[in-house]
N, C-alpha and C positions, 0 to 999 in steps of 0.2 A: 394182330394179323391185318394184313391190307385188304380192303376190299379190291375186286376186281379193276372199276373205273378208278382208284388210283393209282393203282400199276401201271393201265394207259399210261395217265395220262403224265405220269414220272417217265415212261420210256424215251427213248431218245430215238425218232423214228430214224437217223442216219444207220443205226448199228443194226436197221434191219436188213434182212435181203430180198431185193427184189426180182421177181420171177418174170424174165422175158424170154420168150419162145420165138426161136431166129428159125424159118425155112427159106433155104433159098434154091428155089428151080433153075439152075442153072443154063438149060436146055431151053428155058423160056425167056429165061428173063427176069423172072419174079421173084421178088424179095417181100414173104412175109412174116408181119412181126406180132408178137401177141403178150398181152402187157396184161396186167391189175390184179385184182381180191388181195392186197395187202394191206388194203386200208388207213393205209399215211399217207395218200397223196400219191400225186403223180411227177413229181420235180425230180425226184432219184432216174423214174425210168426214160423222161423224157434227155436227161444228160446223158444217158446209156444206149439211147435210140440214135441221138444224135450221132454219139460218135462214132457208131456202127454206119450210117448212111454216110459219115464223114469217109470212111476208107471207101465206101462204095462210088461217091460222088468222085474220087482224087482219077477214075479212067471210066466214067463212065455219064450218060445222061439220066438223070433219077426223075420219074413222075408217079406221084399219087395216084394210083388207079380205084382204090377203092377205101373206107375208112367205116369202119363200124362202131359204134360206139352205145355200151348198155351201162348206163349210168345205174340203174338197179342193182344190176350183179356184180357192177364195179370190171366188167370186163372190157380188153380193147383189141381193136383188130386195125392193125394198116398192111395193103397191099399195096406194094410197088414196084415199078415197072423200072428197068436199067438196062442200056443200050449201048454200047462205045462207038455204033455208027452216029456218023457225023459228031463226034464229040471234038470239041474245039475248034468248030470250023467257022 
């Protein structure tokens, strides 16, 4: 029988699923996103952030408003801001 730490570390962090939590205020503006406790990293949900601010950015202007980060609990928070005034000007 395996011990626990070699199941780790045999898994193959890709075939996990990672949990991000999309709110988006549409009446304000604000697009927030909430990421981590999965414990493989963070390179899956950052590809999955991206391409979610990817369709937001394709008609609109995207700023970081706010960014939290609890490296203890493994949790993450971005709030941001998108605007289509003046977009392309």
């Amino acid at each position: 029988m395996k011990n626990i730490i070699q199941y780790i570390l045999e898994r193959d962090a890709n075939t996990l699923p990672s949990d991000i939590k999309v709110v988006d205020d549409k009446d304000k503006g604000v697009l927030k996103i909430s990421f981590g406790k999965n414990g493989w990293g963070l390179s899956d949900e950052f590809i999955k952030i991206g391409k979610i601010i990817q369709e937001y950015s394709r008609k609109n202007n995207i700023y970081i408003e706010k960014c939290t980060i609890d490296t203890l609990d493994d949790v993450y928070d971005i709030e941001l801001a998108y605007s289509n005034e003046h977009f392309n000007d």
